[in-house]
DOLUMDO-149093 format. One line per field, with one value per residue: residue number from 1; residue in three letters; chain; y, x negated, z of N, C-alpha, C, O, CB in turn. Coordinates in pm, 1 decimal. Glycine has a CB too. Example, Ala and Ser with C-alpha at 12.3 -4.5 7.8 and 13.67 -1.06 7.14 Angstrom:
2
num <- [1_2]
residu <- [ALA_SER]
chaine <- [A_A]
ny <- [-569.0_-225.0]
nx <- [-1319.0_-1285.0]
nz <- [780.0_708.0]
cay <- [-450.0_-106.0]
cax <- [-1230.0_-1367.0]
caz <- [780.0_714.0]
cy <- [-330.0_3.0]
cx <- [-1320.0_-1290.0]
cz <- [780.0_787.0]
oy <- [-331.9_113.8]
ox <- [-1423.6_-1340.9]
oz <- [846.5_803.9]
cby <- [-447.3_-59.8]
cbx <- [-1130.8_-1408.4]
cbz <- [904.6_572.5]
***
This chain:
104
num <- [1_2_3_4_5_6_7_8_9_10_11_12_13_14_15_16_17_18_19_20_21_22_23_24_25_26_27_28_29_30_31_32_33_34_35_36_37_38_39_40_41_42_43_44_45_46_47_48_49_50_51_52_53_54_55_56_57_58_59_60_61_62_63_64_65_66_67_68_69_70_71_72_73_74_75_76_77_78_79_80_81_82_83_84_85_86_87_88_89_90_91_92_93_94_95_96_97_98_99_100_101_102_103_104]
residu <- [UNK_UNK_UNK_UNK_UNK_UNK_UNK_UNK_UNK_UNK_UNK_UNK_UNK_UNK_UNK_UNK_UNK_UNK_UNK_UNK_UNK_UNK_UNK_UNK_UNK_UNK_UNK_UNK_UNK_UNK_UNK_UNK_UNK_UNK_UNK_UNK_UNK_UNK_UNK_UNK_UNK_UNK_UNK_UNK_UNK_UNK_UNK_UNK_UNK_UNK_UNK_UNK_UNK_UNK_UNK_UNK_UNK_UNK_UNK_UNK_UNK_UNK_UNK_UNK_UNK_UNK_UNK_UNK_UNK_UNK_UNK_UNK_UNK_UNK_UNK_UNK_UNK_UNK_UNK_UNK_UNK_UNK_UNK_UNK_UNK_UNK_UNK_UNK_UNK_UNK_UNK_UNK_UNK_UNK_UNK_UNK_UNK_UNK_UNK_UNK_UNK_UNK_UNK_UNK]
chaine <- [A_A_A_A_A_A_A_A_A_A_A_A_A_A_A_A_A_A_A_A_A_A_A_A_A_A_A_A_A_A_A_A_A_A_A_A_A_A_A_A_A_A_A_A_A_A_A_A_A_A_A_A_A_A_A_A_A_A_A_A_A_A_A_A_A_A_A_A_A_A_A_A_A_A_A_A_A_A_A_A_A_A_A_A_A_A_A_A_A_A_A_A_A_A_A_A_A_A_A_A_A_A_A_A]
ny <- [-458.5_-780.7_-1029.1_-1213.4_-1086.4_-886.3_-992.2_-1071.9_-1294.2_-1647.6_-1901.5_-2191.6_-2493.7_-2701.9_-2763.9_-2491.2_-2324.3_-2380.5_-2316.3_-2041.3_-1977.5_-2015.8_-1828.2_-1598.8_-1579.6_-1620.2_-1363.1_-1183.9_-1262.1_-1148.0_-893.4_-767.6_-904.9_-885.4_-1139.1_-1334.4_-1573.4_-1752.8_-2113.1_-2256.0_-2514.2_-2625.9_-2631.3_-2611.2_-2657.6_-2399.6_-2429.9_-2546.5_-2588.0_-2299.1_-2074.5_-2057.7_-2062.1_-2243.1_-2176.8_-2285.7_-2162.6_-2161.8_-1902.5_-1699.7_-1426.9_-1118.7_-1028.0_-918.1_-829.4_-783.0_-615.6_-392.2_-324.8_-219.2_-256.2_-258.7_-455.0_-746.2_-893.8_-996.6_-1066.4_-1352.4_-1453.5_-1765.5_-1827.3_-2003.1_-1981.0_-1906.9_-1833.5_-1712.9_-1727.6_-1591.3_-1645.6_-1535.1_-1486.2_-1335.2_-1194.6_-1307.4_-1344.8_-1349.3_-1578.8_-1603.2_-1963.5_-2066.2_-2279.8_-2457.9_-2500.7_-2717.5]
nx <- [-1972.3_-1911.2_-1920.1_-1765.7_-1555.1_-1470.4_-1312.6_-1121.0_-983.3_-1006.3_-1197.0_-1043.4_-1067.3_-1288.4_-1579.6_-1596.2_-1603.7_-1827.2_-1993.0_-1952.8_-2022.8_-2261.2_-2383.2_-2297.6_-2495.7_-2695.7_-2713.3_-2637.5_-2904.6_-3101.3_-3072.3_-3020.5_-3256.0_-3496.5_-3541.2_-3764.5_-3748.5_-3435.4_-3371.7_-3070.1_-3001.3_-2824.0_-2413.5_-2168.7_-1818.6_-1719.0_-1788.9_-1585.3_-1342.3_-1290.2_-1211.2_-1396.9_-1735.8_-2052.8_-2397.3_-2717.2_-3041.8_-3355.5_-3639.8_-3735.6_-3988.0_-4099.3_-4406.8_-4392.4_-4612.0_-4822.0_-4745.5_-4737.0_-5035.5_-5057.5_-5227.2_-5421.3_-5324.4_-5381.1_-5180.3_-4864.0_-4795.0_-4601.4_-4374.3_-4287.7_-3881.6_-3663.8_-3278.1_-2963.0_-2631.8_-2302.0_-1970.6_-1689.3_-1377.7_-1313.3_-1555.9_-1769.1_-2040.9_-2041.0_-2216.4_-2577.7_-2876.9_-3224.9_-3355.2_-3543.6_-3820.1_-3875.6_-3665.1_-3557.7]
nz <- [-3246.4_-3324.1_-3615.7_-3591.2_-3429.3_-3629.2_-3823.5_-3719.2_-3622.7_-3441.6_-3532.2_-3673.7_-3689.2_-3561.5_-3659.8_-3795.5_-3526.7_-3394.9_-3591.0_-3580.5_-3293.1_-3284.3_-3497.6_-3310.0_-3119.5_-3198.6_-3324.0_-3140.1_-2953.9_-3129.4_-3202.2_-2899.4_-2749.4_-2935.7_-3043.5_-3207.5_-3317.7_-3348.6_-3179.5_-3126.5_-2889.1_-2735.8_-2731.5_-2595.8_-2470.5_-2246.5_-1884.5_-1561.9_-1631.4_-1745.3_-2026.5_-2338.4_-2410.7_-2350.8_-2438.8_-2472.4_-2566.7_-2715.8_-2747.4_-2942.6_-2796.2_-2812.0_-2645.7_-2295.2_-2186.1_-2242.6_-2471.1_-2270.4_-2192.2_-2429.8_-2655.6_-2952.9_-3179.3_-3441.4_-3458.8_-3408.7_-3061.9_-2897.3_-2736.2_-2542.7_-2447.2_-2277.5_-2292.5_-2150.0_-2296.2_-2180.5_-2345.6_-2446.6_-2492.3_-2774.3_-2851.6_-2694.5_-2572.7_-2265.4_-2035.3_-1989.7_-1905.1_-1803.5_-1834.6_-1587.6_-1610.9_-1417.6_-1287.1_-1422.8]
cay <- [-552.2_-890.2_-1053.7_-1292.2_-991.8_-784.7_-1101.4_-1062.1_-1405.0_-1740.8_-2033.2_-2303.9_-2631.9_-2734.5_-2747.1_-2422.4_-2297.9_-2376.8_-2258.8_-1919.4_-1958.3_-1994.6_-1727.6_-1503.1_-1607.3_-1552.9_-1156.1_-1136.6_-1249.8_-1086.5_-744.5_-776.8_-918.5_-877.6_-1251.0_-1350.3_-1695.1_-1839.4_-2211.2_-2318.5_-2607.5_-2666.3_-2566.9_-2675.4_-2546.9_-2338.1_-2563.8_-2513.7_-2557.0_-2190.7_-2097.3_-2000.6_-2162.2_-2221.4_-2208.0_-2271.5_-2190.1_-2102.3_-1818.3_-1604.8_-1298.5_-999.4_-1032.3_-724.8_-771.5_-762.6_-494.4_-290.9_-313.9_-155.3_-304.8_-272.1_-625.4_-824.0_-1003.1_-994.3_-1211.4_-1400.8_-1581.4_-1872.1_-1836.1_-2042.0_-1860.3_-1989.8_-1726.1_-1743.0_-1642.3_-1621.4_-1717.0_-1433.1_-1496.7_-1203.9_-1251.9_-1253.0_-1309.0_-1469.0_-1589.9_-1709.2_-2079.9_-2073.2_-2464.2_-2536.2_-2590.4_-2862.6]
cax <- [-1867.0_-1942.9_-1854.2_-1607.2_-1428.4_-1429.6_-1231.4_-969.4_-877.4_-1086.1_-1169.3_-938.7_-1170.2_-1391.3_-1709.3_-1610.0_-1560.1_-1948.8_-2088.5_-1926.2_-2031.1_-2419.9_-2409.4_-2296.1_-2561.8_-2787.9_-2693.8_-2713.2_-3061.7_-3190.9_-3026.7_-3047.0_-3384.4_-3546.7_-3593.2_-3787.6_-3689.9_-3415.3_-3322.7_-2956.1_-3007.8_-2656.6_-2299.1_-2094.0_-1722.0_-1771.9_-1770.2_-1488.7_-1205.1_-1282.3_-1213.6_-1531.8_-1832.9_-2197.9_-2529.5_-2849.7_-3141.2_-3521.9_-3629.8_-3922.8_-3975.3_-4251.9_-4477.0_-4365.1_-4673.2_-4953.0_-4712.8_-4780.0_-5119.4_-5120.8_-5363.8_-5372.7_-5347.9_-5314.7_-5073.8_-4732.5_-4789.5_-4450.8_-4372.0_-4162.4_-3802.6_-3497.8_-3190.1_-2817.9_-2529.2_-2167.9_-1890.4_-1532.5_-1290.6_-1306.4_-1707.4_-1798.1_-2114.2_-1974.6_-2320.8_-2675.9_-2964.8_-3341.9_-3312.7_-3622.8_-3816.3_-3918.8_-3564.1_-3578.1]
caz <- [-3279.3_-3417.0_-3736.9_-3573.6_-3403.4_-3724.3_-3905.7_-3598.9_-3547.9_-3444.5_-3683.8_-3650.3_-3695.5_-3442.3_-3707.4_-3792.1_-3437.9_-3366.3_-3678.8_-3535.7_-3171.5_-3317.9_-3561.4_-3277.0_-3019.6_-3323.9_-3367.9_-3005.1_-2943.0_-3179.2_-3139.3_-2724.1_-2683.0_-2972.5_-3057.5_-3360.0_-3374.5_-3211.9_-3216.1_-2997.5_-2861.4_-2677.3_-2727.6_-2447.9_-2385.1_-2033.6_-1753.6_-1506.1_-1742.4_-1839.9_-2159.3_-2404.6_-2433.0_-2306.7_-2479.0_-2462.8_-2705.5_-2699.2_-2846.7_-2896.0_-2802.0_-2789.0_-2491.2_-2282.2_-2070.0_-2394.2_-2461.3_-2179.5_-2231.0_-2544.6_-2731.7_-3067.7_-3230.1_-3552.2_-3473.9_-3292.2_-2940.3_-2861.8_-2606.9_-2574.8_-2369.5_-2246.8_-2231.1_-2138.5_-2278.4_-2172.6_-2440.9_-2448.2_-2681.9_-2899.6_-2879.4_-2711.5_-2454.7_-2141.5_-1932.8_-2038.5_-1808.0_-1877.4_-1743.8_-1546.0_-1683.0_-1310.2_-1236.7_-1492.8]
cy <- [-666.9_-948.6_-1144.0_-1184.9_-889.3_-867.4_-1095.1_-1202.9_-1519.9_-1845.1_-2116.1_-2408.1_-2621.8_-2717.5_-2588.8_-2270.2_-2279.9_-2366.1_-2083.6_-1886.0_-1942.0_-1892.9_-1595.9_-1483.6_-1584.8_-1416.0_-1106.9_-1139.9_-1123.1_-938.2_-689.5_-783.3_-944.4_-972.8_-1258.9_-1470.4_-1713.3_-1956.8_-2247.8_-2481.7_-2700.4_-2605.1_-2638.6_-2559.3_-2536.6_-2455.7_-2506.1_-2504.9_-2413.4_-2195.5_-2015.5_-2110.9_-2103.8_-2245.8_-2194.0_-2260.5_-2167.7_-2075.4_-1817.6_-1477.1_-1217.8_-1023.3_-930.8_-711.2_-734.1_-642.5_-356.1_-223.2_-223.9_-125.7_-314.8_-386.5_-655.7_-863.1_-983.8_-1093.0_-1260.7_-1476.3_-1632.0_-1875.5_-1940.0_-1982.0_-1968.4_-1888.0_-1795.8_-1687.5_-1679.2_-1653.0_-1625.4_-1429.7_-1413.8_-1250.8_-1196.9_-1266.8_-1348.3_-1425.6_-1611.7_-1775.1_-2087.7_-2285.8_-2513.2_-2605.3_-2765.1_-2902.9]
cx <- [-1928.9_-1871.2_-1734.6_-1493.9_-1371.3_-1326.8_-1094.8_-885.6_-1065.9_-1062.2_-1078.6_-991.5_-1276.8_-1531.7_-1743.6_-1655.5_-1768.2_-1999.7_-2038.4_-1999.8_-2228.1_-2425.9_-2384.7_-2439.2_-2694.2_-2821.3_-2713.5_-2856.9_-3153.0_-3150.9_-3063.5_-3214.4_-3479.2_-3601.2_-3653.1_-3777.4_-3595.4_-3358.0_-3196.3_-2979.6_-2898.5_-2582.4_-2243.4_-1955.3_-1690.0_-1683.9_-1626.2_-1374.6_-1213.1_-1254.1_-1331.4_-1590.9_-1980.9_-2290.0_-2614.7_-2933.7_-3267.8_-3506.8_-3805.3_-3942.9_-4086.0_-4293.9_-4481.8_-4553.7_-4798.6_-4879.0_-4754.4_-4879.9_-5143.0_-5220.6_-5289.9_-5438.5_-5275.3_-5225.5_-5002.6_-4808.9_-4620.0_-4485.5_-4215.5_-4017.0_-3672.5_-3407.7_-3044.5_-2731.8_-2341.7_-2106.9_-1806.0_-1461.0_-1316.4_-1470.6_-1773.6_-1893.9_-2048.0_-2120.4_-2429.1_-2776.8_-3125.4_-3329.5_-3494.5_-3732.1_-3875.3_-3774.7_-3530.6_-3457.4]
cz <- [-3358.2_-3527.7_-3690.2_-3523.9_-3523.1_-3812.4_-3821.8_-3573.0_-3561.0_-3519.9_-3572.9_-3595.6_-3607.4_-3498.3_-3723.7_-3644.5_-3370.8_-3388.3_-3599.1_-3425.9_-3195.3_-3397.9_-3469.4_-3140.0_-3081.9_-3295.1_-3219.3_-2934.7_-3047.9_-3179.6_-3007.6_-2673.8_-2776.0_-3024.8_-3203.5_-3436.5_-3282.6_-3242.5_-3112.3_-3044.0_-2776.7_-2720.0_-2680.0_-2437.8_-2254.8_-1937.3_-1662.7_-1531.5_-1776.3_-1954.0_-2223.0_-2420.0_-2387.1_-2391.9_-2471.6_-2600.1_-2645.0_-2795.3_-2835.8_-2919.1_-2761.7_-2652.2_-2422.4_-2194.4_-2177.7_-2449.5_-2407.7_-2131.5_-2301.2_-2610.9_-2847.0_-3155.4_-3357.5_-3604.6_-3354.2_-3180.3_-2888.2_-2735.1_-2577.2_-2425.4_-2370.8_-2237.7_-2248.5_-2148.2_-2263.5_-2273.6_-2369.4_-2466.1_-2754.8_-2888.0_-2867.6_-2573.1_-2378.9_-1987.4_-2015.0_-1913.7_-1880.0_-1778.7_-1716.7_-1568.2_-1535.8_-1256.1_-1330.5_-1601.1]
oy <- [-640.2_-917.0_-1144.6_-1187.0_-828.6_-796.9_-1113.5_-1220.8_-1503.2_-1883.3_-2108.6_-2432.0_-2520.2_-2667.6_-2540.3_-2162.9_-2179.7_-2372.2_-2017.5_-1775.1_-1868.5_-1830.2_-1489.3_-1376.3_-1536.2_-1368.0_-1013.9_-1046.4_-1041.8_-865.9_-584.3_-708.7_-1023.3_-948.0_-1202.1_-1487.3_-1703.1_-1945.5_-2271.5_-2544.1_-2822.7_-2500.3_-2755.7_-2438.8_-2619.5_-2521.8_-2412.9_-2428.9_-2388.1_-2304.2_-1911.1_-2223.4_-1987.7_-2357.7_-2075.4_-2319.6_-2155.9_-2118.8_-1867.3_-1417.4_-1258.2_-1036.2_-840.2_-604.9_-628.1_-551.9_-252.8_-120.2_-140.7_-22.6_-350.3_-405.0_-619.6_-875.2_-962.9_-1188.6_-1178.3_-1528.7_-1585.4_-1920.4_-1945.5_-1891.0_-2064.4_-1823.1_-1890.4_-1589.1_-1755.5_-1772.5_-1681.5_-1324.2_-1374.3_-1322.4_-1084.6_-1212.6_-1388.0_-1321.4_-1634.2_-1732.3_-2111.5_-2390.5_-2623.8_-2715.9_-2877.3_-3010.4]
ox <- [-1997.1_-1752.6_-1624.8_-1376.3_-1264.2_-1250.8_-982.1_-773.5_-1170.0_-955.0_-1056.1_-978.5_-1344.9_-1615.2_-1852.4_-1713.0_-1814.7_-2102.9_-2137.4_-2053.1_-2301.3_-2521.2_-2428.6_-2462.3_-2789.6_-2926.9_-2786.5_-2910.4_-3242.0_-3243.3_-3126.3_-3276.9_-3565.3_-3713.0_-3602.2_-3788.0_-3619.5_-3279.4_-3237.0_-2979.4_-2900.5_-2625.8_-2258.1_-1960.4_-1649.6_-1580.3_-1565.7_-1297.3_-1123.4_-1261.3_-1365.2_-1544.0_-2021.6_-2275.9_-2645.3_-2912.1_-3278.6_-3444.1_-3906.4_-3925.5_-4162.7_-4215.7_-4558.1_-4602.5_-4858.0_-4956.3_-4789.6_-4875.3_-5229.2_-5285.4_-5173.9_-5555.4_-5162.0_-5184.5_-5044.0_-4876.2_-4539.3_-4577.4_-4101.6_-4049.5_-3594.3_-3427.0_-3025.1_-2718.6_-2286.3_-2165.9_-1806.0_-1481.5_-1375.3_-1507.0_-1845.4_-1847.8_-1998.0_-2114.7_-2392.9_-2781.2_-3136.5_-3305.6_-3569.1_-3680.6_-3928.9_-3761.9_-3494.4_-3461.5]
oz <- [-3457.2_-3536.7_-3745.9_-3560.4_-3519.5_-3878.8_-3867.8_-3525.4_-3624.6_-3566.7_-3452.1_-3475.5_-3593.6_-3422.9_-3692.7_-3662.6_-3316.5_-3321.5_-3567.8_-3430.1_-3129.0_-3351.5_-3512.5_-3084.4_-3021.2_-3253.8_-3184.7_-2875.2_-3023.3_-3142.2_-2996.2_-2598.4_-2737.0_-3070.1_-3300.2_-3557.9_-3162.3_-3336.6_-2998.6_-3150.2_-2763.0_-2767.9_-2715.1_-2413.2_-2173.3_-1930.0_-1715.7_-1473.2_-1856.7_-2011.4_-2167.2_-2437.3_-2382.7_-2441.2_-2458.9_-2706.0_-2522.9_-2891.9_-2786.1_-3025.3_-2674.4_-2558.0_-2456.0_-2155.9_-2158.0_-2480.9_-2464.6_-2064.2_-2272.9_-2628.5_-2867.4_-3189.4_-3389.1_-3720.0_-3240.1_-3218.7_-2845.2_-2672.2_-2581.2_-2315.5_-2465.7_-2157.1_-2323.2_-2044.4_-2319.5_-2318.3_-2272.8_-2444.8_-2847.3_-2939.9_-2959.5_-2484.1_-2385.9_-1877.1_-2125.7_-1848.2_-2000.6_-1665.8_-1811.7_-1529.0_-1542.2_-1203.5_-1295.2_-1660.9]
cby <- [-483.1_-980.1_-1121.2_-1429.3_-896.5_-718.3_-1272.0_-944.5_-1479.9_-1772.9_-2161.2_-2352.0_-2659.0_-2893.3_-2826.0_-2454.7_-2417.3_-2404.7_-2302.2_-1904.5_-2096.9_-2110.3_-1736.8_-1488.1_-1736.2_-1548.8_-1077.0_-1189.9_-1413.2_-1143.5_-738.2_-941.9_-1018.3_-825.3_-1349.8_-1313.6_-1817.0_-1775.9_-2303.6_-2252.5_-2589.5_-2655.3_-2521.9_-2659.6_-2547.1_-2100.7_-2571.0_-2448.5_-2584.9_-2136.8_-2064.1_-1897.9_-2205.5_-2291.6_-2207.8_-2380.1_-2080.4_-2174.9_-1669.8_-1650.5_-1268.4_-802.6_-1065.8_-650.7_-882.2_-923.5_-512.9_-310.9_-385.4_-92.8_-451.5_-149.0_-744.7_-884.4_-1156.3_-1077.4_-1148.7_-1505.9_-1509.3_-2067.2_-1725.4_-2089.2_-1672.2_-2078.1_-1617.0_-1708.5_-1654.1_-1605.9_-1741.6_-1257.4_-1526.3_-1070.9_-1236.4_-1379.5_-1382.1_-1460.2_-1712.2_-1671.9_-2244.7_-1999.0_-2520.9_-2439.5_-2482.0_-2985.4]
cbx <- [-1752.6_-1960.7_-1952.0_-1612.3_-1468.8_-1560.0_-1309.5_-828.4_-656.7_-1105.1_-1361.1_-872.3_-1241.5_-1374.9_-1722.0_-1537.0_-1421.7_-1992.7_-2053.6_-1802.0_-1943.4_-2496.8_-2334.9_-2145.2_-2530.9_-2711.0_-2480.2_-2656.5_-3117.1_-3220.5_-2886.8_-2967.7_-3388.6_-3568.4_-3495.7_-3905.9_-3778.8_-3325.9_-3430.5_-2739.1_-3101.6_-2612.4_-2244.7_-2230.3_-1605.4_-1669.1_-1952.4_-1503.2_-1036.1_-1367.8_-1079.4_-1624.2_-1827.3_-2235.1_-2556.6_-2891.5_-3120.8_-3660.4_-3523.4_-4065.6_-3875.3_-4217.7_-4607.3_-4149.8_-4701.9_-4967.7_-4641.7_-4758.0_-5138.4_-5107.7_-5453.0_-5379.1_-5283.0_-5326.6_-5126.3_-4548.0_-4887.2_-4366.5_-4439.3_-4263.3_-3781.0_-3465.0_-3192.3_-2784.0_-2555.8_-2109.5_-1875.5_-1479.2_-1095.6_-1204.3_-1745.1_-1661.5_-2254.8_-1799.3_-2315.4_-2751.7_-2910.9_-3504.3_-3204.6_-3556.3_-3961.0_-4002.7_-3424.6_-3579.8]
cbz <- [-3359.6_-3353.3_-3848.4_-3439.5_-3279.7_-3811.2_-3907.9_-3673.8_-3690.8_-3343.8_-3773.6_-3764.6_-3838.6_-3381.2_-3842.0_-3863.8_-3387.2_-3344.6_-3886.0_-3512.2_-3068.3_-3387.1_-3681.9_-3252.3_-2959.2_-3471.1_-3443.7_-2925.5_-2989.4_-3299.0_-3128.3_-2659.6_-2583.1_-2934.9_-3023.1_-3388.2_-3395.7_-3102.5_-3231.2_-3016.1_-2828.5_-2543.9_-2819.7_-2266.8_-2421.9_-1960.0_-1609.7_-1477.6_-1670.9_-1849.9_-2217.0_-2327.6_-2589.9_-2203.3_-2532.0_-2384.6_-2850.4_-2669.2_-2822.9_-2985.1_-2738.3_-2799.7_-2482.3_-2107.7_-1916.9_-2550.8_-2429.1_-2111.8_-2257.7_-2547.7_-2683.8_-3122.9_-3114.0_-3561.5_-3489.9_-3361.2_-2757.8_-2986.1_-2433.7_-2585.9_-2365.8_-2155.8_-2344.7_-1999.1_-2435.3_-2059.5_-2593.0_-2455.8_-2714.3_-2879.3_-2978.9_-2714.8_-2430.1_-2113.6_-1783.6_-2229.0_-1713.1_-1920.1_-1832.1_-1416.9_-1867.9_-1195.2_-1242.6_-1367.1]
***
């Protein structure tokens, strides 16, 4: 459950509304995929007259393939991702992608 659903209602104010929608896209990266930074770089409300919202960020996240390896190293290896998650209204992921950077 996230902190906006544990409050049981959505902010009001539009500033507020997108400090929410990043703090949850936050708790999800880094819970989900393990991110160790992540910066959002869009918030967009979902295309299609849906209701929710879209975002994009780059993150960074463990290198599964230096992983898989299993080498034992110094230092974390990251590696740098795009990702685009859908919410809802109640700010609950409803999909996310990695936006591949050849599409552009």
């Amino acid at each position: 459950m996230t902190t906006t659903q544990k409050r049981g209602k959505a902010p009001a104010r539009l500033e507020d509304k997108l400090t929410a929608v990043d703090r949850e896209v936050r708790a999800f990266m880094a819970a989900a995929m393990q991110a160790r930074e992540v910066r959002v770089t869009r918030i967009a409300p979902a295309a299609d007259g849906a209701a929710g919202w879209e975002v994009e960020a780059d993150i960074l996240v463990p290198d599964l393939a230096i992983k898989r390896l299993g080498l034992r190293l110094r230092q974390e290896v990251l590696e740098a991702r795009r990702c685009s998650v859908h919410l809802d209204p109640a700010l609950a992921v409803q999909s996310y992608e990695f936006i591949d950077e050849a599409e552009g």
